[in-house]
C-alpha positions in Angstrom: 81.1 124.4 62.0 84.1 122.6 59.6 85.4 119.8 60.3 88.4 119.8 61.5 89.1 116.2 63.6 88.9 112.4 62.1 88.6 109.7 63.6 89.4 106.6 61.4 88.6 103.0 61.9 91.8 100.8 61.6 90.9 97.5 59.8 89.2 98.4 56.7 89.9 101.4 56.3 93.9 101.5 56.8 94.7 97.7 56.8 93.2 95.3 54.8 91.4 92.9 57.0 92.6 89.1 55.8 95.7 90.4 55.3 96.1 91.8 58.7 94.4 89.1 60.6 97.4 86.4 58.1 100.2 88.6 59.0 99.5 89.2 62.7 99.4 85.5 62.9 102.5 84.9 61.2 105.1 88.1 62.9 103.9 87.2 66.4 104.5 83.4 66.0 108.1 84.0 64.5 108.6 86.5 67.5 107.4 83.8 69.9 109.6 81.4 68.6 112.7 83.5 68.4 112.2 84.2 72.3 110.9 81.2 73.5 112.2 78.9 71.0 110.4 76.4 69.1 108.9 75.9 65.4 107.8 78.5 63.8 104.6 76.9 61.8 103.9 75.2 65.5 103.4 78.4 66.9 101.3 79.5 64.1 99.1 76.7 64.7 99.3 77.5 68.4 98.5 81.2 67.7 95.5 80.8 65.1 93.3 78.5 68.4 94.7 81.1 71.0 93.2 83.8 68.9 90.1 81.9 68.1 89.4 81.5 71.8 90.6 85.3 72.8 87.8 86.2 70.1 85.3 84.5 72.4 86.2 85.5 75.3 86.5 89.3 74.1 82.6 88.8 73.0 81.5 87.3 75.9 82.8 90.3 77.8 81.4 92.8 75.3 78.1 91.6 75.9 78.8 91.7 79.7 79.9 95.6 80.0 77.4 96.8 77.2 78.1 100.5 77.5 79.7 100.6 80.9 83.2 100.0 81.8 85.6 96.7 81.9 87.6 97.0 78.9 90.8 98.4 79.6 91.6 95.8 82.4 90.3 92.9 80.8 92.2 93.6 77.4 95.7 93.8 79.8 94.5 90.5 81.1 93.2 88.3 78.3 97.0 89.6 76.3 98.8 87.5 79.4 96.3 85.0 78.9 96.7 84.4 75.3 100.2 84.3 75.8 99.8 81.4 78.4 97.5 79.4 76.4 99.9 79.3 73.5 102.6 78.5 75.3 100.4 75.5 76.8 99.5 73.9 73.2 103.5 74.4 72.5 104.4 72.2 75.4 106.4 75.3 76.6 106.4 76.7 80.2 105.2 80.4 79.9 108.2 82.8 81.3 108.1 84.3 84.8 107.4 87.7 82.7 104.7 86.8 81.1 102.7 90.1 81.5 106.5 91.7 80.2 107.1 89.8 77.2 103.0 89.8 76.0 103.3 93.6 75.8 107.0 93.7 74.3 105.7 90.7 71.4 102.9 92.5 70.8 104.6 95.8 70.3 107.5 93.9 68.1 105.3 91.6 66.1 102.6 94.4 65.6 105.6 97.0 64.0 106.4 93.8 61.2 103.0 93.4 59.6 102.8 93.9 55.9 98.7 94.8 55.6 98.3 98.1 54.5 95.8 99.0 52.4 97.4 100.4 48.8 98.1 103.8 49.2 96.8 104.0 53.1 100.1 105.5 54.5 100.0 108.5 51.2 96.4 109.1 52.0 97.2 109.9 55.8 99.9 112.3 55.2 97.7 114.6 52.8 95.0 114.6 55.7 97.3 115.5 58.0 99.3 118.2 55.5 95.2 119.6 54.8 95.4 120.7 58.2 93.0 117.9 59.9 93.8 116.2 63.1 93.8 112.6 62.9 92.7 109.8 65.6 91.9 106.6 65.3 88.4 104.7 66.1 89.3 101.3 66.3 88.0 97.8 68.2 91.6 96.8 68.7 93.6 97.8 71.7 96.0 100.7 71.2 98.7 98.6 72.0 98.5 96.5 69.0 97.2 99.6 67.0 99.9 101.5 67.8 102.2 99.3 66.6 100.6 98.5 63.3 100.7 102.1 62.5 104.4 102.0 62.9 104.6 99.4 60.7 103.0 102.3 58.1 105.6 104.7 59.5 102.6 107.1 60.3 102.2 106.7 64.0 103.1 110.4 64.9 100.7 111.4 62.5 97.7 110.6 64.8 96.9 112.5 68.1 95.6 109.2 69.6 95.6 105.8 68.8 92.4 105.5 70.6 90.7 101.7 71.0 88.4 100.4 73.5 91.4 100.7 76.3 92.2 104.5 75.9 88.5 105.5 77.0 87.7 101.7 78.6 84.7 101.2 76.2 83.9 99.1 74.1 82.8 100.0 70.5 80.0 98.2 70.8 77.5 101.3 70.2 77.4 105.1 70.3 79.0 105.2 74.3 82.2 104.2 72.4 82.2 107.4 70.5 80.8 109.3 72.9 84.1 108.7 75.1 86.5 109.2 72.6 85.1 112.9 71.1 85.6 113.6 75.0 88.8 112.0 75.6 89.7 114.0 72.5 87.9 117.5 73.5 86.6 117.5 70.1 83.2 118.3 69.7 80.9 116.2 67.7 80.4 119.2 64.9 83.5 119.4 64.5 84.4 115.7 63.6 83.9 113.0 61.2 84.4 109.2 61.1 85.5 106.9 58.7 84.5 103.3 58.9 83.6 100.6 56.7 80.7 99.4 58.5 77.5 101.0 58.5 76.1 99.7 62.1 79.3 101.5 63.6 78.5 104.7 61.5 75.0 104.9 62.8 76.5 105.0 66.4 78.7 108.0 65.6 75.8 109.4 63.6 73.3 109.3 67.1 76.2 111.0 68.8 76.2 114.0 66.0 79.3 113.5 63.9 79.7 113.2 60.4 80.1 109.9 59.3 81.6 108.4 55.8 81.2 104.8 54.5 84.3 103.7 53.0 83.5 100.9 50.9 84.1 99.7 47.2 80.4 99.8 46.0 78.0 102.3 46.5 75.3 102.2 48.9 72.1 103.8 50.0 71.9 105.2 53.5 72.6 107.9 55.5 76.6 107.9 55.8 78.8 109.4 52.7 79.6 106.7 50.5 83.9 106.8 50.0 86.0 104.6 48.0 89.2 106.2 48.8 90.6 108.5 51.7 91.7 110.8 49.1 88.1 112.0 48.9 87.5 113.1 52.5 89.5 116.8 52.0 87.0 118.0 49.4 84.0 116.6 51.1 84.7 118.4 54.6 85.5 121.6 53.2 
């Protein structure tokens, strides 16, 4: 059976990772302090050990839910509380809103990053114009995804933006891709996965899609081995 569904990892594959990680940090902090007020590299400082503790706290959980469920609600939860713990190290009392303005800077700040990988937003479109319909695969939250893809101008190019809250699992092994190729109604035959870890490729693998490596060197293993997005039509068809 073709293939005739992707799902593509975000970071890695679309965005380039440092980069993403540097500019998330800087549009959310200038969007913080244009609503709350405040200095801008403050709130940069502020935003670096709020994220550095959200990462914990997101692993912790991970480990906690394994393949089960948790991650929709606590994503929704640990956005507010981000939010709250920044505004503490800024001296600032967080807004009544909080929840409201979390979702809205995360949306604003997400739309402004400059991360793409070269050619990323080109690469997408020809996918799409081959026919193939597009998701992505992502450990971020489709809130923040979505917004990033925006950013690319290639958000209505995808189906859905799916991350661990769309299917409230975490991609922490093959469950992950298990819910979204149900989610999607796509069956596994029928789809492939781009990534740029091998450990997340071996999950999609156990769960019977097709799965390609994109990295810059070649390697052994069982996944396809891609440099470039621009590969994929020839090699599904």
């Amino acid at each position: 059976m073709p293939v005739t569904a992707i799902f593509l990892d975000s970071a890695g594959v679309l965005f380039d990772k440092d980069a993403l990680g540097r500019e998330w940090i800087r549009t959310i902090s200038e969007a913080l302090a244009s609503q709350l007020g405040g200095d801008v590299g403050a709130w940069k400082r502020a935003s670096v050990t709020a994220s550095v503790n959200a990462m914990k706290r997101h692993e912790a959980r991970m480990r906690k839910d394994g393949g089960g469920g948790g991650a929709k609600a606590f994503l929704a939860r640990d956005r507010v509380s981000w939010l709250l713990e920044a505004c503490d190290a800024m001296h600032i009392s967080p807004p009544a809103d909080a929840e409201i303005l979390a979702e809205e800077i995360t949306r604003g700040a997400g739309s402004r990053v400059d991360a793409a990988l070269p050619g990323a937003a080109d690469r997408i479109r020809e996918l799409r114009d081959a026919g193939f319909t597009l998701f992505t695969a992502s450990s971020q939250a489709s809130l923040e995804l979505t917004a990033q893809l925006r950013s690319l101008g290639i958000r209505e190019l995808f189906d859905r933006t799916y991350g661990p809250d769309l299917v409230d699992r975490w991609k922490t092994g093959p469950h992950y891709y298990e819910a979204i190729l149900k989610d999607a109604i796509v069956k596994p035959e029928s789809a492939a996965v781009v990534d740029d870890g091998s450990e997340r490729l071996d999950w999609a693998r156990k769960r019977g899609v097709r799965t390609f490596l994109m990295v810059a060197a070649p390697q052994s293993g069982p996944h396809t081995v891609i440099r470039s997005l621009s590969e994929l039509p020839a090699l599904l068809r």
